[in-house]
N, C-alpha and C positions, 0 to 999 in steps of 0.2 A: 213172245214169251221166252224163246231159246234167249235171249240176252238176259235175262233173270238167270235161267239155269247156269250160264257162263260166272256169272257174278258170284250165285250161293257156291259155285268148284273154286273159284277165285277166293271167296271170304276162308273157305272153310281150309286151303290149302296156305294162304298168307298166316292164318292163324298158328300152325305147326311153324312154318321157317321162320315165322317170331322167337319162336322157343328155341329153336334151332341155334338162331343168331342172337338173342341175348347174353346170353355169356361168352358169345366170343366177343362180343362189343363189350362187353365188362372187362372183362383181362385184357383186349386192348387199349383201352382208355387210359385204366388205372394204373398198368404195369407198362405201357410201351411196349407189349409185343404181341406180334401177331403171333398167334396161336397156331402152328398148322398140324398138332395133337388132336384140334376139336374134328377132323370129321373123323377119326376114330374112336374118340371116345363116346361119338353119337353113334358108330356101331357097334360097338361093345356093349353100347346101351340097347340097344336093339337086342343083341343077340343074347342077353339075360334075360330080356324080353322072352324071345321066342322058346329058353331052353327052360324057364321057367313056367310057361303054361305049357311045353310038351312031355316034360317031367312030373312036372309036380301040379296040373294044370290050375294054375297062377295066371290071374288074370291080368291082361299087357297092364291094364288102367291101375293094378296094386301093384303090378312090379314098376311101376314111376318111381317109386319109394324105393326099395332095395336098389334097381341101376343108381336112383341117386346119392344114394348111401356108396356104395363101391365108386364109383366114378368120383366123386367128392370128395374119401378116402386116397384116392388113386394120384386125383388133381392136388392135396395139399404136400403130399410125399412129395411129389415129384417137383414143384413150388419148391418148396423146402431145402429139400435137401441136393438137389439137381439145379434148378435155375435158377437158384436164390444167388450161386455162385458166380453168376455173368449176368443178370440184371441190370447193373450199371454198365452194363457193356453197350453197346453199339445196336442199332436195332438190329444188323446184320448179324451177327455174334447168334442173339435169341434165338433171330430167323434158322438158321444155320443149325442152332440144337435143336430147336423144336423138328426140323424137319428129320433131324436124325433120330431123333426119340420118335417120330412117327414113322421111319421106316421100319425100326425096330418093331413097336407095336403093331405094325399091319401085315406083318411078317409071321410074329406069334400067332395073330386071329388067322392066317390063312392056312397055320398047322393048323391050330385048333378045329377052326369050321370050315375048312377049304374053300373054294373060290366059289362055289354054288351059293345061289340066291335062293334065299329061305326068305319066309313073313309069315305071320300068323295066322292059322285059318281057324275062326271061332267057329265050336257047335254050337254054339245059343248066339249069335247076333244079333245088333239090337235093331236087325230091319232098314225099310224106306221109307220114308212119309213123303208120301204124295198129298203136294198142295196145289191144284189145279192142273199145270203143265210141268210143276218143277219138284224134280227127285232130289229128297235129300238121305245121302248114306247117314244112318243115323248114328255108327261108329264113329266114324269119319268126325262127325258133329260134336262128338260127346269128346272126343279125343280135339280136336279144336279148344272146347271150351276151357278144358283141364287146364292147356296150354297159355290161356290166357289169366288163369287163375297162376300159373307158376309165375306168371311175368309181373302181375299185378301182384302176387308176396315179396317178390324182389324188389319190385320199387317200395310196397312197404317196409320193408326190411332196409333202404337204403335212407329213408325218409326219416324213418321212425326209430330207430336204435343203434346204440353207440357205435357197435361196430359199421353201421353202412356208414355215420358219420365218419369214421374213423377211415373208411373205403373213399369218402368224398373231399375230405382235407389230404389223402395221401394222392390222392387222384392229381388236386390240384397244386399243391405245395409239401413237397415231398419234404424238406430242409424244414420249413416251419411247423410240420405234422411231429419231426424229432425234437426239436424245440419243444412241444405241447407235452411230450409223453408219452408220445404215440409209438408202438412196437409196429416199424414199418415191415421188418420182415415176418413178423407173426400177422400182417395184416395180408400183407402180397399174399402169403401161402392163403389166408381165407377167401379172396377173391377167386384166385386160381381155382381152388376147390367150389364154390359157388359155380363159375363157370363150370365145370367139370359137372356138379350135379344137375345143371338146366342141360347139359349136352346128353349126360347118360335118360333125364326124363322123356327129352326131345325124342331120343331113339326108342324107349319104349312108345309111345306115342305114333311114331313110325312105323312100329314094326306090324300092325295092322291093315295099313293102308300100302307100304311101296314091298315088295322083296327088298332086300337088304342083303351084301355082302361083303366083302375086306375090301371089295375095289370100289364098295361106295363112297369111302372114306375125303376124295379127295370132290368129288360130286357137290357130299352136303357143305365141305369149306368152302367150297368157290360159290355155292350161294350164299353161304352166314357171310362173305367176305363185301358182297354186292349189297345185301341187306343193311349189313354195317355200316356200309358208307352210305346209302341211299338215307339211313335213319341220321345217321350221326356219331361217332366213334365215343362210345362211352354212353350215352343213353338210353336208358330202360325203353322209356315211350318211343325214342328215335326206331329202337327195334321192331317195336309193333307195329309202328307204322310202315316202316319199309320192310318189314315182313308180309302184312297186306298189298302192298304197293308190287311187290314180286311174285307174290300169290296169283292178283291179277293182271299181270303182263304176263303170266305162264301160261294162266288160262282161257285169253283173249287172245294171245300170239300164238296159240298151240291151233287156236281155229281158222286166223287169218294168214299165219305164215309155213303151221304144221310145226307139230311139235318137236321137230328135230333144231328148230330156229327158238324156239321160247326163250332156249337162256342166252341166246346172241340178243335177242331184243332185249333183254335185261341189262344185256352191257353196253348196249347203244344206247339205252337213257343214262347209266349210270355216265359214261362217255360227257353227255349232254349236261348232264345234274353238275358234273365237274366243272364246267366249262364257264357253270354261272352258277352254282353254288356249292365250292368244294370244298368246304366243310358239313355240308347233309343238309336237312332239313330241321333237325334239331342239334344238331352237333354247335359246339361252340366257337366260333369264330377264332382263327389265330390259335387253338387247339391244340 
């Protein structure tokens, strides 16, 4: 029965690094650049989290909405008006800014909230349901689901209305999206900002379950970055899926090799994935 309990930490942890990592597999995809903004704006997300239920006690599961409103807000500015101006640049160029725009930012969060890990601690929790041998945190669970509900609106959203189309023809043919009519740069800044609001939900999402601080920042990137490729660079479902798939190699390898190895064995399949299929498991070939 311990191999269940492993599976329901595994299900219910892949579910969050889904969220995590969907929008940075969005703005990579679509825009060509790695993002290394998203593990800050997943703690930013967080930390409006925790200052909104200790202020105003704002529950983490209604602040999804406000971090992803601010973060969203946060991602199309900076889109806009900042990287819209070297987007044709070089991937290096991007790389380069964004990691300066994320020192800046983890800079600011470490005045603001100093380097102490804070997380949410609820007076009303939603409990443990015990089904036989196996505990499930019932936060944890409820904050999972959300999470899969954010990722399943995105794909809706991507499938079903102009603008995801608009996100899907700039994705793949950026020249012929201007050709159509398409405002590539009011569309980049949307994605951006997309991403931005699944990073800021992500972190409220988190901020119940792990501490969270400024030095988390580069932690939740290096998983949204293994997820990304393990799913597919640009795909919704690719995310889910190797958001599960990371889930449980953390929480199968945290048993059989201790958890100080979990994210080494995440990069020894990813290592592997590469070697015979390095473009994901839903990513597009030649991509």
């Amino acid at each position: 029965m311990i191999f269940f309990q492993y599976l329901v930490n595994g299900l219910i942890l892949g579910g969050l690094y889904a969220c995590i990592a969907a929008g940075f597999s969005l703005v990579w995809g679509v825009l060509n650049i790695i993002n290394l903004l998203h593990g800050s704006f997943i703690v930013f997300g967080a930390f409006i989290a925790i200052l909104s239920y200790n202020w105003l006690g704002i529950h983490p599961f209604l602040s999804v909405l406000s971090s992803g409103i601010v973060l969203g807000a946060l991602g199309y500015v900076t889109q806009l008006f900042i990287i819209n101006r070297v987007v044709a640049q070089t991937v290096l160029v991007t790389l380069i800014l964004t990691f300066g725009l994320e020192l800046m930012m983890n800079n600011a969060m470490l005045l603001a909230f100093t380097a102490d890990y804070q997380k949410v601690i609820l007076e009303n929790s939603f409990g443990v349901l015990q089904l036989g041998d196996i505990f499930i945190p019932m936060d944890r669970a409820a904050a999972t689901v959300i999470a899969f509900a954010l990722i399943l609106a995105l794909w809706l959203l991507m499938r079903l209305t102009s603008i995801g189309r608009a996100i899907v023809a700039v994705r793949f043919d950026r020249e012929a999206a201007l050709l159509m009519g398409i405002d590539v740069k009011r569309t980049y800044a949307i994605t951006f900002a997309l991403g931005g609001a699944l990073a800021g939900a992500a972190g409220s999402l988190m901020s119940i379950s792990f501490p969270i601080s400024p030095l988390s920042g580069p932690l939740y990137l290096s998983k949204a970055f293994v997820i990304c490729i393990l799913g597919g660079v640009g795909s919704v479902p690719g995310a889910a899926i190797g958001g599960l798939m990371f889930g449980m190699l953390e929480s199968f390898g945290a048993v059989f090799f201790g958890s100080e190895y979990a994210l080494t064995l995440a990069f020894v399949v990813l290592i592997v994935l590469l070697l015979f299929r390095p473009h994901g498991l839903l990513g597009v070939k030649g991509y």
